[in-house]
C-alpha positions as CSV (number, residue, x, y, z in Angstrom):
1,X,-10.9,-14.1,15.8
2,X,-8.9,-12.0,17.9
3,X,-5.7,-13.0,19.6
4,X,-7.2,-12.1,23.6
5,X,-7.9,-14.0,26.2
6,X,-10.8,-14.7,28.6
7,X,-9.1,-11.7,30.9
8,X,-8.3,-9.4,28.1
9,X,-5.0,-10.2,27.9
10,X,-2.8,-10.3,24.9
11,X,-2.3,-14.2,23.7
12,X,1.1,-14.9,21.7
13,X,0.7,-17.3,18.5
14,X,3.2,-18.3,16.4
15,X,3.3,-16.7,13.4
16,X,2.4,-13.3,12.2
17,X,-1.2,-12.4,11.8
18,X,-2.2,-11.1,8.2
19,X,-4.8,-8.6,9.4
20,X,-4.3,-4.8,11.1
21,X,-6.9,-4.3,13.4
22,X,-7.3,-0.6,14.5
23,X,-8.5,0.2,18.3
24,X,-10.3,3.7,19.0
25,X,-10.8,5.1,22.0
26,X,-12.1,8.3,23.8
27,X,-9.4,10.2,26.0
28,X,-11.4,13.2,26.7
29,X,-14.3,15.1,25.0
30,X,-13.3,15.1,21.6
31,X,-9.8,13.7,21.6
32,X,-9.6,9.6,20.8
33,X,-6.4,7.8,20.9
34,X,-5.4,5.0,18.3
35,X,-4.2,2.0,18.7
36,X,-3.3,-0.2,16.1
37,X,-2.9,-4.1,16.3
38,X,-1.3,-6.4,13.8
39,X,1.7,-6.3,10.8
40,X,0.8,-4.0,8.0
41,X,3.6,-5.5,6.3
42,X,5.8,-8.8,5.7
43,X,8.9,-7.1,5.8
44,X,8.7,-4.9,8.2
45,X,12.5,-3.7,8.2
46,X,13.2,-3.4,4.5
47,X,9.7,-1.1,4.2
48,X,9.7,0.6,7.3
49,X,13.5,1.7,5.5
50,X,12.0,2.4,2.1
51,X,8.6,3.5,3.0
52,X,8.4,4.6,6.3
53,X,5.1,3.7,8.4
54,X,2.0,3.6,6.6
55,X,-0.9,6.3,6.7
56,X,-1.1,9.6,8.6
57,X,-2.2,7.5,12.4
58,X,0.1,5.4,13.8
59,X,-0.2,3.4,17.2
60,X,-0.4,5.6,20.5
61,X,-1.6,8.8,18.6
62,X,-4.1,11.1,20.0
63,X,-6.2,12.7,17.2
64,X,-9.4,15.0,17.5
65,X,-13.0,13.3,16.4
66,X,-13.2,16.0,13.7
67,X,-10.3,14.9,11.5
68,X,-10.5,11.1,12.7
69,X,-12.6,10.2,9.6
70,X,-10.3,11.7,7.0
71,X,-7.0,10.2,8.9
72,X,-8.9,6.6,9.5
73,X,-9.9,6.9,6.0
74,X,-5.9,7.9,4.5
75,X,-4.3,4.9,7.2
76,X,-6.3,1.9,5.5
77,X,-6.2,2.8,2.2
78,X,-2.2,2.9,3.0
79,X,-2.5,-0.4,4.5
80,X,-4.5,-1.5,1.3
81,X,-1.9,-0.7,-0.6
82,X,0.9,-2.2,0.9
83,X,-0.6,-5.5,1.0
84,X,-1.5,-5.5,-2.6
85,X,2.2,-4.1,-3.4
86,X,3.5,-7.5,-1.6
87,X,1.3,-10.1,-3.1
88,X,3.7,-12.4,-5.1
89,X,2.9,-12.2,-8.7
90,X,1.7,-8.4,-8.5
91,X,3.0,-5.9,-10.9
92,X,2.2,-2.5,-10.3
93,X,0.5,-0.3,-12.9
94,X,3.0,1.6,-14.5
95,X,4.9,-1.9,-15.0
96,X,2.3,-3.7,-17.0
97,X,2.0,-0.8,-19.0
98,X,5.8,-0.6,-19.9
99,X,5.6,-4.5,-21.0
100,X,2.7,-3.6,-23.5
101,X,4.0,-0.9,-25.0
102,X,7.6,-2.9,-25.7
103,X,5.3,-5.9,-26.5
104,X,3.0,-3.7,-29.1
105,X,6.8,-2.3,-30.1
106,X,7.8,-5.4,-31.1
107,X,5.2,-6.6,-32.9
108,X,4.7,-3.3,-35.0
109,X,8.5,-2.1,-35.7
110,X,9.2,-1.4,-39.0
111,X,13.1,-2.4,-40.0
112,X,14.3,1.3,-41.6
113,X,16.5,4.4,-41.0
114,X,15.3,7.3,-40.3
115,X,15.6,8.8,-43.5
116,X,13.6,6.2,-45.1
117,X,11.1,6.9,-42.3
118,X,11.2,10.8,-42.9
119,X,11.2,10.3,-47.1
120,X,8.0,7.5,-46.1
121,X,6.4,10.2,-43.8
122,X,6.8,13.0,-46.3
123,X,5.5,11.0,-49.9
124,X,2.0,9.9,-48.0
């Protein structure tokens, strides 16, 4: 499942891997240091640009046990997100809702002026 070897060594595949795996461990009473394995995104240079890295962790950060819930938490939903932003034939919300509303414009557009709307509106 993991890319490791028998001696705990990294092992380098071909490939990217499409998973983020996310490595927590103590440093001292209270304090745990993340490390996070894997691509969050497919293209990596054109959204690191745009979007920066994802979530409040990052890889190599050293974070207290009391916040570590809310940050772990905030960092996979980010990751959630970006991998449902790049699936192929996704449109985001505010997209689809755009399309409707032309579509339902389109169908129900009356052919007038605005005078004849205002005279229309004013005699009902």
């Amino acid at each position: 499942m993991f890319a490791v070897s028998g001696d705990g060594s990294k092992v380098v595949r071909g490939g990217r891997p499409d998973r983020v795996v996310i490595f927590l461990h103590n440093v001292e009473t209270g304090l745990v240091r993340v490390h996070i394995d894997g691509d969050w995104t497919k293209w990596l240079f054109r959204s690191l640009v745009l979007c920066g890295l994802p979530g409040p962790l990052f890889d190599g950060c050293v974070v207290s046990q009391i916040a570590l819930p809310a940050l772990l938490r905030l960092t996979i939903i980010s990751i959630a997100r970006r991998k449902t932003v790049e699936l192929e034939n996704y449109q985001m919300v505010y997209s689809r809702r755009r399309v409707a509303i032309q579509e339902f414009a389109r169908k129900y557009a009356l052919k007038q002026t605005y005078a004849e709307f205002v005279e229309r509106v004013i005699s009902d």
